[in-house]
PDB file of N, CA, C and O in Angstrom:
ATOM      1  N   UNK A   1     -42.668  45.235  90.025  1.00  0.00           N
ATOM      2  CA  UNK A   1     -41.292  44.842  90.236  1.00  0.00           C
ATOM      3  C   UNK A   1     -41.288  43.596  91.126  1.00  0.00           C
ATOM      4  O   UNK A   1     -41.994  43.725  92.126  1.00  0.00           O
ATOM      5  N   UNK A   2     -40.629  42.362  90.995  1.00  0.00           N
ATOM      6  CA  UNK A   2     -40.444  41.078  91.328  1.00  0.00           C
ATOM      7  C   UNK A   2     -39.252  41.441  92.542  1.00  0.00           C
ATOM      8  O   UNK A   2     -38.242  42.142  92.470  1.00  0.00           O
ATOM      9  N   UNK A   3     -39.703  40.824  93.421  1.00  0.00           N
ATOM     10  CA  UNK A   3     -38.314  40.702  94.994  1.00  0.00           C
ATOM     11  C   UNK A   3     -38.362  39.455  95.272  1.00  0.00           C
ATOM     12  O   UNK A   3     -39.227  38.581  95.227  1.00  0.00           O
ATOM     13  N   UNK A   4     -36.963  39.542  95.655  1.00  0.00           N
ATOM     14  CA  UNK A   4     -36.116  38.120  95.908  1.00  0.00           C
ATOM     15  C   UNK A   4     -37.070  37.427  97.659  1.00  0.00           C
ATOM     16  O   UNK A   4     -37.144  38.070  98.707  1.00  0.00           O
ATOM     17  N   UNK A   5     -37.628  36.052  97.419  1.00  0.00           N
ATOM     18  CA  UNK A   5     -38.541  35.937  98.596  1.00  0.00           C
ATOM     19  C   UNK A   5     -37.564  36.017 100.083  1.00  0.00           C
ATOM     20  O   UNK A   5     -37.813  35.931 101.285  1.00  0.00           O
ATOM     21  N   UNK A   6     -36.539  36.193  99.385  1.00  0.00           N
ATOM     22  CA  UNK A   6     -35.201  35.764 100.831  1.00  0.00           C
ATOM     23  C   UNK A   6     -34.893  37.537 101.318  1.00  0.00           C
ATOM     24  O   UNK A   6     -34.168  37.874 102.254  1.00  0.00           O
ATOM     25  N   UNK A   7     -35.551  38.341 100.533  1.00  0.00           N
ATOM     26  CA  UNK A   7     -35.078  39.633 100.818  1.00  0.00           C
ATOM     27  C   UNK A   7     -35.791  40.793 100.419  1.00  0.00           C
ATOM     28  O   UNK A   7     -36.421  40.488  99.407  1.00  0.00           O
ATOM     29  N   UNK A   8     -36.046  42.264 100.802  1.00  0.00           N
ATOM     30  CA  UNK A   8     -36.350  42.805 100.186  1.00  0.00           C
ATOM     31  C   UNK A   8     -36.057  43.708  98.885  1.00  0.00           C
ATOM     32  O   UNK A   8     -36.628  44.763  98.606  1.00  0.00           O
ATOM     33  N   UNK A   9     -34.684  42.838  97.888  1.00  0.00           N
ATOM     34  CA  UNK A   9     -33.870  43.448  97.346  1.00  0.00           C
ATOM     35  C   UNK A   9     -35.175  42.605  95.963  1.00  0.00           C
ATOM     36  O   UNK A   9     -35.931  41.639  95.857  1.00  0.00           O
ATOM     37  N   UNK A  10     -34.681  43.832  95.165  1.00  0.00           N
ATOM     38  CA  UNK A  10     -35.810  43.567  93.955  1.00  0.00           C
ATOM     39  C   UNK A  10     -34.745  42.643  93.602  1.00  0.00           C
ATOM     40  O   UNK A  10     -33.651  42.395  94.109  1.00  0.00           O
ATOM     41  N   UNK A  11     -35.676  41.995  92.106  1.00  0.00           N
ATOM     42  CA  UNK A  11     -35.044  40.871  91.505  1.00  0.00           C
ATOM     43  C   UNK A  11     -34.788  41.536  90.033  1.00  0.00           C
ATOM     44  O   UNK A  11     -35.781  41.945  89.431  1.00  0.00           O
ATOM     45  N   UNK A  12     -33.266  41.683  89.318  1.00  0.00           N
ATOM     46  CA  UNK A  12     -32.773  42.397  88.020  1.00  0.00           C
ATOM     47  C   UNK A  12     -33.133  40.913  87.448  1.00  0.00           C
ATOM     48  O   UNK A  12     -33.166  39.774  87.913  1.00  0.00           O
ATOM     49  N   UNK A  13     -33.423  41.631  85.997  1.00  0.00           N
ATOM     50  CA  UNK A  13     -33.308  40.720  84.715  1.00  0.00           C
ATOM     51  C   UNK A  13     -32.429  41.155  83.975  1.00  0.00           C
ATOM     52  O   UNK A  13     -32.028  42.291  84.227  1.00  0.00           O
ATOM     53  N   UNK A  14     -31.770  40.347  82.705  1.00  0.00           N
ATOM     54  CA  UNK A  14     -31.171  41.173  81.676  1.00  0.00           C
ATOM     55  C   UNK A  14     -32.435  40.754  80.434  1.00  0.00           C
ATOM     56  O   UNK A  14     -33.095  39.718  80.348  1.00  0.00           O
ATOM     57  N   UNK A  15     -32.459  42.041  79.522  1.00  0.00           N
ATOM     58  CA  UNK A  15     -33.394  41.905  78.406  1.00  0.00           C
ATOM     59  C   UNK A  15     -32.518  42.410  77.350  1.00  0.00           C
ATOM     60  O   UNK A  15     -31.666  43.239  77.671  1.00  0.00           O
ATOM     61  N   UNK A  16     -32.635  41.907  75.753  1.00  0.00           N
ATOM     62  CA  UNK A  16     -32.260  42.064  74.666  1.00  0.00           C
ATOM     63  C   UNK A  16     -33.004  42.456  73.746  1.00  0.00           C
ATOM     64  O   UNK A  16     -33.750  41.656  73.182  1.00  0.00           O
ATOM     65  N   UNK A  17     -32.956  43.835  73.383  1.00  0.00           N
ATOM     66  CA  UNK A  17     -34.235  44.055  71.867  1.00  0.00           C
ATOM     67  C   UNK A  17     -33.491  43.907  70.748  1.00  0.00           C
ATOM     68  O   UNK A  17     -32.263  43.940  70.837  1.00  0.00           O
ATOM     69  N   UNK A  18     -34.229  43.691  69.327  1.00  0.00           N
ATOM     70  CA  UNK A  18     -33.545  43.853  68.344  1.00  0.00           C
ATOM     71  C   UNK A  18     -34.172  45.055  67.751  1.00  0.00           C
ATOM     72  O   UNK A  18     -35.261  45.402  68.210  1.00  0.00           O
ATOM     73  N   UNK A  19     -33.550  45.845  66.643  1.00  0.00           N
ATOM     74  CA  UNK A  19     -34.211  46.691  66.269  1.00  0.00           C
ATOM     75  C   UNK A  19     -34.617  46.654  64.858  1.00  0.00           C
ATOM     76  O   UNK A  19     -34.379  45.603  64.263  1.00  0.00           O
ATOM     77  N   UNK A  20     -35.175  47.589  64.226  1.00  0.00           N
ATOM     78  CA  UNK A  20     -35.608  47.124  62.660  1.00  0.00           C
ATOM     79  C   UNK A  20     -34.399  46.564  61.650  1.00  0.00           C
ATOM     80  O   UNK A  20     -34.447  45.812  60.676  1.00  0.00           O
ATOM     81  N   UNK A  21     -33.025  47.429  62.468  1.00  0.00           N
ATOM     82  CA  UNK A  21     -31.705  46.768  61.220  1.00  0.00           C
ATOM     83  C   UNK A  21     -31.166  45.953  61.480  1.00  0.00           C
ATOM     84  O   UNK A  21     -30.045  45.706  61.035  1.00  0.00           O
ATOM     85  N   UNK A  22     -32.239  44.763  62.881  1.00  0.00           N
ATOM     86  CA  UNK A  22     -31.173  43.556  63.184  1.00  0.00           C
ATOM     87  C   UNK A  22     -30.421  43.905  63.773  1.00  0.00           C
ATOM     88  O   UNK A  22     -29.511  43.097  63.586  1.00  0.00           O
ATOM     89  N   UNK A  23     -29.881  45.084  64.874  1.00  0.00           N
ATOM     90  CA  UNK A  23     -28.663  45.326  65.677  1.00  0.00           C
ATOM     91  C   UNK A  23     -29.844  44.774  66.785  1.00  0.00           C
ATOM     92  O   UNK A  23     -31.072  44.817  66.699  1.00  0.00           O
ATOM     93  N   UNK A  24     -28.882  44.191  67.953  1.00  0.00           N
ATOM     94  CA  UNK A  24     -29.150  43.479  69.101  1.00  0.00           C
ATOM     95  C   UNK A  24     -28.471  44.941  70.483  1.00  0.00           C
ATOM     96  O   UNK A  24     -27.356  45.461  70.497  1.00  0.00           O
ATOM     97  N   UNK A  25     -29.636  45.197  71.429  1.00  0.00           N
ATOM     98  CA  UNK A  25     -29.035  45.380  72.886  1.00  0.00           C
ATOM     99  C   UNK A  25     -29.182  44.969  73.700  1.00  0.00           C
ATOM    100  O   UNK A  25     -30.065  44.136  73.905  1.00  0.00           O
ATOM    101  N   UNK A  26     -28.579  45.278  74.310  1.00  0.00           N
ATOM    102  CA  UNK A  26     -29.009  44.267  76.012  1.00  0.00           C
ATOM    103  C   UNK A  26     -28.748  45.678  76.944  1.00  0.00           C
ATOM    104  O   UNK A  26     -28.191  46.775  76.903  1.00  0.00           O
ATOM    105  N   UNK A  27     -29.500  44.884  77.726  1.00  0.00           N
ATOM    106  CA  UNK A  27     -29.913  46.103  79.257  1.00  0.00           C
ATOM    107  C   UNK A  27     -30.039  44.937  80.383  1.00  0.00           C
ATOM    108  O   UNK A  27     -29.889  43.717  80.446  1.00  0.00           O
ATOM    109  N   UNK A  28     -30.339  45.831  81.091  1.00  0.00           N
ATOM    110  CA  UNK A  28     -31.158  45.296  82.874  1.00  0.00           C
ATOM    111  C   UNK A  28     -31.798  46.199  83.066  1.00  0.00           C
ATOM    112  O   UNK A  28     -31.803  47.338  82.600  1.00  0.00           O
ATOM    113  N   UNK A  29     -32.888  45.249  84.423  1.00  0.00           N
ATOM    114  CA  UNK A  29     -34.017  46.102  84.565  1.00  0.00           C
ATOM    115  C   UNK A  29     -34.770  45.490  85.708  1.00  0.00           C
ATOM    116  O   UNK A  29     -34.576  44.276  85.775  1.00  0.00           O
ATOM    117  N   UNK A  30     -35.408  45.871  86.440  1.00  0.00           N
ATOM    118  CA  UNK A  30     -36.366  45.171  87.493  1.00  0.00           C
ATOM    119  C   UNK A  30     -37.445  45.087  86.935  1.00  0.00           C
ATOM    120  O   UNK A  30     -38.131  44.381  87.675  1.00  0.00           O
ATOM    121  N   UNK A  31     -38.139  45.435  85.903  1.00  0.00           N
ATOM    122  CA  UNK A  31     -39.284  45.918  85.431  1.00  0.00           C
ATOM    123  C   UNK A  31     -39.125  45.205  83.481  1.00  0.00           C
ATOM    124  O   UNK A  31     -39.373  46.174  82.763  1.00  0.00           O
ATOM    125  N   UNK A  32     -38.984  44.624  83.069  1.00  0.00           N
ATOM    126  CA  UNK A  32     -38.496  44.311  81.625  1.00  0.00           C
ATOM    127  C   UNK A  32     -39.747  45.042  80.781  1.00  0.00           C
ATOM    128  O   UNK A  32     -39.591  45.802  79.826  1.00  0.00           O
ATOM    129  N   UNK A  33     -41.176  44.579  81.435  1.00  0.00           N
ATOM    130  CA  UNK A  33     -42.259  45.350  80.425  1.00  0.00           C
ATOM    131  C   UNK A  33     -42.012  46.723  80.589  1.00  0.00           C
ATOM    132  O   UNK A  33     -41.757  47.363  79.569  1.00  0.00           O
ATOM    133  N   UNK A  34     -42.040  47.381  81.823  1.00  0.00           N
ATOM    134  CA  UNK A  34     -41.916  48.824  81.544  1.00  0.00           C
ATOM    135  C   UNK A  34     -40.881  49.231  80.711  1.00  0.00           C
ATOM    136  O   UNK A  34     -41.107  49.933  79.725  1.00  0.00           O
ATOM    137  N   UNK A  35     -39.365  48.721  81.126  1.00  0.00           N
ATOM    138  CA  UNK A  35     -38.860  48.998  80.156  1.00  0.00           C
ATOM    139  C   UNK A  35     -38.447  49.002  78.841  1.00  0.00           C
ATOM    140  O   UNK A  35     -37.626  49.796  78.383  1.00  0.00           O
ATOM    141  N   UNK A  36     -39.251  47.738  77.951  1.00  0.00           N
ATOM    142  CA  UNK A  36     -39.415  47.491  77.132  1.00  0.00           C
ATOM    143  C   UNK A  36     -40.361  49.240  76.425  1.00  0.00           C
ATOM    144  O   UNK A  36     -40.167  49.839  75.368  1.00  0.00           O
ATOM    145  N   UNK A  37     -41.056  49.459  77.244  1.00  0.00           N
ATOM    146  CA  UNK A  37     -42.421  50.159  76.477  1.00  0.00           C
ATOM    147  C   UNK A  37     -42.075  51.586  76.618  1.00  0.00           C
ATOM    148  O   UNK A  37     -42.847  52.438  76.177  1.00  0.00           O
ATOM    149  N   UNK A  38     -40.459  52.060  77.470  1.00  0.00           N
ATOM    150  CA  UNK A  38     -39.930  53.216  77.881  1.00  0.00           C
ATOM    151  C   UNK A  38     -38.954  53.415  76.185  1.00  0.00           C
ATOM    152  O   UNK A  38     -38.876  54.409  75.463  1.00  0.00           O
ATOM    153  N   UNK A  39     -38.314  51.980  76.013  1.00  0.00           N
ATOM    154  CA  UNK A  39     -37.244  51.876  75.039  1.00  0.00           C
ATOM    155  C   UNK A  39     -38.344  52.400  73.346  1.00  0.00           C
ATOM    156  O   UNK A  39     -37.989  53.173  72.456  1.00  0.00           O
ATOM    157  N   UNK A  40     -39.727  51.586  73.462  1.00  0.00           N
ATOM    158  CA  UNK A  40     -40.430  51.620  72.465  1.00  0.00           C
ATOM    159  C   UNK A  40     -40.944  53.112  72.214  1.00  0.00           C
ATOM    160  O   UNK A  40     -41.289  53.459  71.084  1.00  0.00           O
ATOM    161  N   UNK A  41     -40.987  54.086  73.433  1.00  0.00           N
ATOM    162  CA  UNK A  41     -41.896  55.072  73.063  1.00  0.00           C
ATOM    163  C   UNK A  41     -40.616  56.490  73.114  1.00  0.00           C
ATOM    164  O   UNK A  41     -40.996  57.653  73.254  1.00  0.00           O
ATOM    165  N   UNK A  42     -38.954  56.082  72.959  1.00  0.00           N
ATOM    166  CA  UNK A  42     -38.135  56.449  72.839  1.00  0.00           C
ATOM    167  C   UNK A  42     -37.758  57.287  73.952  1.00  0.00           C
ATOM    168  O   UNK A  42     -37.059  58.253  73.644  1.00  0.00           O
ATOM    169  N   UNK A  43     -38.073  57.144  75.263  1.00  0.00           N
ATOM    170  CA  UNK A  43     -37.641  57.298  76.178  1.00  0.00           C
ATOM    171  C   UNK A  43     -36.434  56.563  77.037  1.00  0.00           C
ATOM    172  O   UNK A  43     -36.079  56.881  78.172  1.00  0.00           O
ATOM    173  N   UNK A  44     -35.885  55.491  76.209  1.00  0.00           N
ATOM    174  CA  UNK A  44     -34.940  54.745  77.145  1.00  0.00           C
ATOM    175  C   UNK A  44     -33.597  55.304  76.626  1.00  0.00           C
ATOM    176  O   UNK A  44     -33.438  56.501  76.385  1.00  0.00           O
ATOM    177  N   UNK A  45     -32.279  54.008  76.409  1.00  0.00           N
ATOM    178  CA  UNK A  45     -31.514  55.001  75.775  1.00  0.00           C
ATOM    179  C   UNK A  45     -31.288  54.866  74.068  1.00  0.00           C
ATOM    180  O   UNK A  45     -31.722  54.198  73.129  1.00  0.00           O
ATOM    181  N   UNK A  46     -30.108  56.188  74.384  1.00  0.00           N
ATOM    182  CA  UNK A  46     -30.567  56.986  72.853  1.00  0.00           C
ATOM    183  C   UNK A  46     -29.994  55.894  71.633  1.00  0.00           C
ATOM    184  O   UNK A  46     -30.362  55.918  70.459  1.00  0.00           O
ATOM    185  N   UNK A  47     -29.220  55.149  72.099  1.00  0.00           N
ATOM    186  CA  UNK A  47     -28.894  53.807  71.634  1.00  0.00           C
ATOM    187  C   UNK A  47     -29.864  53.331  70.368  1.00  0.00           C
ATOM    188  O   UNK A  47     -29.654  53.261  69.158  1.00  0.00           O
ATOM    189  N   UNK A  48     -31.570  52.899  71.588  1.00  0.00           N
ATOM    190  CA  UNK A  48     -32.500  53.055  70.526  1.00  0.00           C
ATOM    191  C   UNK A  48     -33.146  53.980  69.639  1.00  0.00           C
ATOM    192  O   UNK A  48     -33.648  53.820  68.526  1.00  0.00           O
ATOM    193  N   UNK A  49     -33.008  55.087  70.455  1.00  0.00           N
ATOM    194  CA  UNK A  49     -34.011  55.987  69.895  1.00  0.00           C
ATOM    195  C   UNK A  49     -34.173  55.984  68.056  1.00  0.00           C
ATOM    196  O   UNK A  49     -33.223  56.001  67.273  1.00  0.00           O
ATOM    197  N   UNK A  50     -35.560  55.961  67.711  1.00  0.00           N
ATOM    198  CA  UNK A  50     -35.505  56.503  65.910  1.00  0.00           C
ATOM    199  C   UNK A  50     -35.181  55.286  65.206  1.00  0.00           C
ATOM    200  O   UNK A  50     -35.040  55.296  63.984  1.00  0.00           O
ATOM    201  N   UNK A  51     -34.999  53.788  66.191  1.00  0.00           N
ATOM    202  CA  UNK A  51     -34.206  52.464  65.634  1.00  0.00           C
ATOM    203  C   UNK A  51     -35.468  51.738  65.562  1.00  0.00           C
ATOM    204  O   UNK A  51     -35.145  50.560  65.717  1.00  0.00           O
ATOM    205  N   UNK A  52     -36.940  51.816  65.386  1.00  0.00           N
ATOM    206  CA  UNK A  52     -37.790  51.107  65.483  1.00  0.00           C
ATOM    207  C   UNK A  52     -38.268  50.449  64.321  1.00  0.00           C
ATOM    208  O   UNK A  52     -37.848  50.850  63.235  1.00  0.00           O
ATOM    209  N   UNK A  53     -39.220  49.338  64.370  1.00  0.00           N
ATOM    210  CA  UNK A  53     -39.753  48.718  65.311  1.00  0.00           C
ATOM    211  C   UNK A  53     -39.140  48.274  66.201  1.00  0.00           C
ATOM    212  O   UNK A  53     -38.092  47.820  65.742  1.00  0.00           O
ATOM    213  N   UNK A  54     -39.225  48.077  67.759  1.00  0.00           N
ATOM    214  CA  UNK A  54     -37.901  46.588  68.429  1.00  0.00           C
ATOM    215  C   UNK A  54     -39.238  46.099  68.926  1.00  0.00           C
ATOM    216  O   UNK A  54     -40.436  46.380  68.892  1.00  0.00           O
ATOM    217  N   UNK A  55     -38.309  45.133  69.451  1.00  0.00           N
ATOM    218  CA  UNK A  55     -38.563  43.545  69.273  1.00  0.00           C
ATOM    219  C   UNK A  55     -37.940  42.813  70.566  1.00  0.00           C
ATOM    220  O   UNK A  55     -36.782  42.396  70.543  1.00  0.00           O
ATOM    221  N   UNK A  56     -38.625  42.703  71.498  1.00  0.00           N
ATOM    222  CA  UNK A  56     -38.179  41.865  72.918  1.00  0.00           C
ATOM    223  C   UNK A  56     -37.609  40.720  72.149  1.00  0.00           C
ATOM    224  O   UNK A  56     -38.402  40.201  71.363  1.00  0.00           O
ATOM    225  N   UNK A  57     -36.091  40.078  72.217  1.00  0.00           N
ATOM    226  CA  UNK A  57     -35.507  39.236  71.627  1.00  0.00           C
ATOM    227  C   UNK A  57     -35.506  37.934  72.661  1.00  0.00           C
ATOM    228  O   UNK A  57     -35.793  36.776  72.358  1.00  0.00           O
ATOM    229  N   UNK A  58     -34.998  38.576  74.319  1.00  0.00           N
ATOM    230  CA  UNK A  58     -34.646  37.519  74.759  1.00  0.00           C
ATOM    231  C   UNK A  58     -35.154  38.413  76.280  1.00  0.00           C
ATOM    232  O   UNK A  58     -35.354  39.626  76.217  1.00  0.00           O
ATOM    233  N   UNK A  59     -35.300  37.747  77.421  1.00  0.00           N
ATOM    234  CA  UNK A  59     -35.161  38.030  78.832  1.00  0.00           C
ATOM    235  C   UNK A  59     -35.160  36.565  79.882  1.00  0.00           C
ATOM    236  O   UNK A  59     -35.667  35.446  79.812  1.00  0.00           O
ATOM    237  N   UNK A  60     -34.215  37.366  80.938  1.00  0.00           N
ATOM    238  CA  UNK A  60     -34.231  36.347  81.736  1.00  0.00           C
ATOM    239  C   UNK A  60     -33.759  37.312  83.603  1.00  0.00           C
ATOM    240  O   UNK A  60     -33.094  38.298  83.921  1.00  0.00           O
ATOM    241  N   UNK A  61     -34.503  36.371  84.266  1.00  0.00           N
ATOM    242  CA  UNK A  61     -34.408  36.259  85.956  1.00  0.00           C
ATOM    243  C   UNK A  61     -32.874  36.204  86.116  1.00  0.00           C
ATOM    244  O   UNK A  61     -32.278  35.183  85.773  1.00  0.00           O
ATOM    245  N   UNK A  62     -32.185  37.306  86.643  1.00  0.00           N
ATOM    246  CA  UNK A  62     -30.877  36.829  86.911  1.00  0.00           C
ATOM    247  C   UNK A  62     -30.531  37.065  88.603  1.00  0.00           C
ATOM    248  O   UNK A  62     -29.533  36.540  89.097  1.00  0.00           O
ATOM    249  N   UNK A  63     -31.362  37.814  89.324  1.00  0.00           N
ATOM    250  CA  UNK A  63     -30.824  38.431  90.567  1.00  0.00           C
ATOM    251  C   UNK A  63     -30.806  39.685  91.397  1.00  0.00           C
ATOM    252  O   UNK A  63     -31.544  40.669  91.444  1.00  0.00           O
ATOM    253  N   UNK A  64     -29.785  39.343  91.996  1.00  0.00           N
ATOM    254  CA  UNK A  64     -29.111  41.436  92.405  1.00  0.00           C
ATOM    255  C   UNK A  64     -28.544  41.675  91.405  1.00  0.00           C
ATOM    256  O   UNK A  64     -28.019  41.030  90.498  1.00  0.00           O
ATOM    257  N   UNK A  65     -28.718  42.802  91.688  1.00  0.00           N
ATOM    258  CA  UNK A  65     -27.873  44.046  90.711  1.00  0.00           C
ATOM    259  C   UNK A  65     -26.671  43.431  89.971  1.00  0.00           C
ATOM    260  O   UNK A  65     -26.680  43.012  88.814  1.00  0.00           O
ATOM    261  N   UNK A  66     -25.461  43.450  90.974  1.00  0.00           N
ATOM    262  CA  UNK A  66     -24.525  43.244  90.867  1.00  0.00           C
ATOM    263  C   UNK A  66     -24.344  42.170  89.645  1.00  0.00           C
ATOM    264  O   UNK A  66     -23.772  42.303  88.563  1.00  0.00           O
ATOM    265  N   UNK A  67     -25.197  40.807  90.341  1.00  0.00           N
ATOM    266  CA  UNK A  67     -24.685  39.693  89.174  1.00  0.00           C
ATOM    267  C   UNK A  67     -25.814  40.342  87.675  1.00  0.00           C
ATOM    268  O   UNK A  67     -25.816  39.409  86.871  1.00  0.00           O
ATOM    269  N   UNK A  68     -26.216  40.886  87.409  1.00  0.00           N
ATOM    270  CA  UNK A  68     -27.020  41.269  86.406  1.00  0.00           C
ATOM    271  C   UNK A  68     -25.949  42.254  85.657  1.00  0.00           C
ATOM    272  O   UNK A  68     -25.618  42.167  84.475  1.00  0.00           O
ATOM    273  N   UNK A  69     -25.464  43.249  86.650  1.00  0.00           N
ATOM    274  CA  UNK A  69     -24.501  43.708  85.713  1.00  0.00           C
ATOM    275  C   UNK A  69     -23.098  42.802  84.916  1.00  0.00           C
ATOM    276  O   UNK A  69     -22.607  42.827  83.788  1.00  0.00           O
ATOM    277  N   UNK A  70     -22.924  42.336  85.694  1.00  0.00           N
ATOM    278  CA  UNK A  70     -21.862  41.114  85.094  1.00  0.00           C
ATOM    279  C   UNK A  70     -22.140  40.201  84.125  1.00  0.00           C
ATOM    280  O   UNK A  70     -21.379  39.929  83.196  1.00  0.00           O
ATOM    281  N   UNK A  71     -23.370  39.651  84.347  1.00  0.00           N
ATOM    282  CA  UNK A  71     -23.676  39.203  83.287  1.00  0.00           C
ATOM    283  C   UNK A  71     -24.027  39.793  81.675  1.00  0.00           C
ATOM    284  O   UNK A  71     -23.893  39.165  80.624  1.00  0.00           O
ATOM    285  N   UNK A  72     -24.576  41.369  81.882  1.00  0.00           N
ATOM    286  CA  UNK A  72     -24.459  42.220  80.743  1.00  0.00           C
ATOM    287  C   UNK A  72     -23.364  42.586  80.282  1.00  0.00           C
ATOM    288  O   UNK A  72     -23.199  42.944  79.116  1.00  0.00           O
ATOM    289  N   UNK A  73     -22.260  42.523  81.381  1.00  0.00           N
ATOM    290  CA  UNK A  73     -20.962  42.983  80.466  1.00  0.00           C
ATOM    291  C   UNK A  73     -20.237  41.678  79.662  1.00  0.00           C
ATOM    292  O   UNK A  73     -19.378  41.796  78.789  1.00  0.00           O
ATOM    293  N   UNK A  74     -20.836  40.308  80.211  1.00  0.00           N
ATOM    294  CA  UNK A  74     -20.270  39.083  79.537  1.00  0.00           C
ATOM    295  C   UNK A  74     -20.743  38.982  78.202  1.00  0.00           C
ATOM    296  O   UNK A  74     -20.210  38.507  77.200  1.00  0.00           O
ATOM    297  N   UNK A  75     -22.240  39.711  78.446  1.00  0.00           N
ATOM    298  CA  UNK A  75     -23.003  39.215  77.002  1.00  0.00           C
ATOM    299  C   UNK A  75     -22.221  40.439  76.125  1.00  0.00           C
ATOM    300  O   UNK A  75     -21.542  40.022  75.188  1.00  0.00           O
ATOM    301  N   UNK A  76     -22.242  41.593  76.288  1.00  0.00           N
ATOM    302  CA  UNK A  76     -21.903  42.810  75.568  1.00  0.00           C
ATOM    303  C   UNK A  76     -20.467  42.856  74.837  1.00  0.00           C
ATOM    304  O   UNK A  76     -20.101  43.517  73.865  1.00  0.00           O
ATOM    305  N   UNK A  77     -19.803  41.955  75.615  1.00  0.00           N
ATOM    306  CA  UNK A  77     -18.272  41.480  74.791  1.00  0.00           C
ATOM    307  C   UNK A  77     -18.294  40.357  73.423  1.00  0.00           C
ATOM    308  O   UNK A  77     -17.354  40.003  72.712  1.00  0.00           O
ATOM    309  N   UNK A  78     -20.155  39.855  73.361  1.00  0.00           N
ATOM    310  CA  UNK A  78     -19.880  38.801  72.622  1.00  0.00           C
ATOM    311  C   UNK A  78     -20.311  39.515  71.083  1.00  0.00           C
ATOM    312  O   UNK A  78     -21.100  40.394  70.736  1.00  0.00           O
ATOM    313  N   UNK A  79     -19.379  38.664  70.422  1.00  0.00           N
ATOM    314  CA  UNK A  79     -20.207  39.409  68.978  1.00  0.00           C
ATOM    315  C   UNK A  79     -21.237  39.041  68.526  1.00  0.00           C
ATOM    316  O   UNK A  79     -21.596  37.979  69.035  1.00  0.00           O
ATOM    317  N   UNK A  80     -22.228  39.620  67.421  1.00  0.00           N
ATOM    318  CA  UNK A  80     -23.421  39.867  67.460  1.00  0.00           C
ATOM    319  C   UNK A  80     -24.044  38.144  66.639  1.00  0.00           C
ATOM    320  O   UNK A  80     -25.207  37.861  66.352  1.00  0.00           O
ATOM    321  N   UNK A  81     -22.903  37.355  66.467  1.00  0.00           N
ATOM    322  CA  UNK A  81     -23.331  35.776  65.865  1.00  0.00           C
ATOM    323  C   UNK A  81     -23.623  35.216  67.125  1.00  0.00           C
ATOM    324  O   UNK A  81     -24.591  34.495  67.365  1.00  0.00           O
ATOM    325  N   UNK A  82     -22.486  35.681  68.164  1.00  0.00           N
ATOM    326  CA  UNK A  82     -21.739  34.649  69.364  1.00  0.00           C
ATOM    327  C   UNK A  82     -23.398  35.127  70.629  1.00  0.00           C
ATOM    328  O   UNK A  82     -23.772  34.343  71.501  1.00  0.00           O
ATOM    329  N   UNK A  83     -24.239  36.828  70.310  1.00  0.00           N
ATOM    330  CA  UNK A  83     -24.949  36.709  71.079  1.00  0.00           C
ATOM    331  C   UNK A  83     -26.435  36.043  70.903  1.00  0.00           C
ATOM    332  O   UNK A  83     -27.222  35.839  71.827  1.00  0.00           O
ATOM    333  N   UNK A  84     -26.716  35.659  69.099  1.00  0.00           N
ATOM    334  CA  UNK A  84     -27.935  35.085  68.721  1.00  0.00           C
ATOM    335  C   UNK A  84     -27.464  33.812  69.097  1.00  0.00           C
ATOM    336  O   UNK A  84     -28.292  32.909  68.975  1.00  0.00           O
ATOM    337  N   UNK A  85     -26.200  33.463  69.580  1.00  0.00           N
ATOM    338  CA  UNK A  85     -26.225  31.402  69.582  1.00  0.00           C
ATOM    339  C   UNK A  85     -26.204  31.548  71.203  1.00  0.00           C
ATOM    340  O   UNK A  85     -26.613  30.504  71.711  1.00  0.00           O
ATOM    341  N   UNK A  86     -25.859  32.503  72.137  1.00  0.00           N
ATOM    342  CA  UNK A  86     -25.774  32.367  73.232  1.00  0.00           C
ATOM    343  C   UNK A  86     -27.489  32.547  73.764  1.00  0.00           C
ATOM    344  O   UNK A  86     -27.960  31.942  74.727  1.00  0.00           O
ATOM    345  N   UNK A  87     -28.321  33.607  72.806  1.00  0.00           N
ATOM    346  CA  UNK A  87     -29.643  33.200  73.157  1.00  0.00           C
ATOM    347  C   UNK A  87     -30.308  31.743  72.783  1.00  0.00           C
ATOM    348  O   UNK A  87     -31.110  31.103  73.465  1.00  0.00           O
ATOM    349  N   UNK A  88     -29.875  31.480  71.799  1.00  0.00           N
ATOM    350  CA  UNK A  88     -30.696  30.211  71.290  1.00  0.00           C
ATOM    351  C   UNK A  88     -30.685  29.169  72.525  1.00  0.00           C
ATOM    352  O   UNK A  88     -31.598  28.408  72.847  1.00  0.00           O
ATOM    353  N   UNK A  89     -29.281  29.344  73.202  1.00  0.00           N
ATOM    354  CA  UNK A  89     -29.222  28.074  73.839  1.00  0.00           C
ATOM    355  C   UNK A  89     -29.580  28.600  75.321  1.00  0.00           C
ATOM    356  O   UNK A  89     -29.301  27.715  76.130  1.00  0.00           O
ATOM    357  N   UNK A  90     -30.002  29.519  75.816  1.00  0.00           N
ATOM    358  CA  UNK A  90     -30.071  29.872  76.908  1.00  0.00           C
ATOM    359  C   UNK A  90     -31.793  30.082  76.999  1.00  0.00           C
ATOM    360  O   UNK A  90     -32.272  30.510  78.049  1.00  0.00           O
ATOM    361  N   UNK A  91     -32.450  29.835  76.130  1.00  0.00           N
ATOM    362  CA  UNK A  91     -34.087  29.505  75.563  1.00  0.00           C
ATOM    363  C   UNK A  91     -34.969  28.908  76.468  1.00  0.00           C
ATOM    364  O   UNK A  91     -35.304  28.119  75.585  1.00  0.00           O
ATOM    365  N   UNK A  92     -35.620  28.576  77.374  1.00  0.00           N
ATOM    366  CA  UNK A  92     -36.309  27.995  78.213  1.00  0.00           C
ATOM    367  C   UNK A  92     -36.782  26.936  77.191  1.00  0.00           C
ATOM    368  O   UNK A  92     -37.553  26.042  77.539  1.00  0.00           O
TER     369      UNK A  92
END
């Protein structure tokens, strides 16, 4: 788990899998590999479960908590065109 060097508050990401039918989720996480490999071995949520293969789509460094959740609820309002163009351009 990654911490903020200014604090001992871990550092959230938001991550996006896709799954075998092309549906897109997004989460947060301090940990993106673990939870990537929690979501894969159908331990995360039931969202995925039984939806495999997935597919790490997108991740990124966002912060505390707080702004990580905000930012998942910005992405989660977008529709599923509006969230493949909001990754494209948000791409390192």
């Amino acid at each position: 788990m990654e911490k903020d060097d200014s604090s001992d508050a871990p550092v959230w990401h938001l991550y996006m899998i896709e799954t075998a039918a092309g549906a897109w989720y997004t989460g947060v996480t301090t940990d993106v590999e673990r939870r990537f490999y929690e979501h894969s071995r159908g331990l995360g949520a039931k969202a995925l479960r039984g939806k495999g293969p997935l597919r790490l789509v997108y991740q990124q460094m966002v912060g505390s908590h707080g702004e990580a959740l905000r930012l998942e609820a910005r992405v989660k309002r977008l529709s599923a065109a509006n969230k493949r163009l909001w990754v494209a351009q948000h791409r390192n």
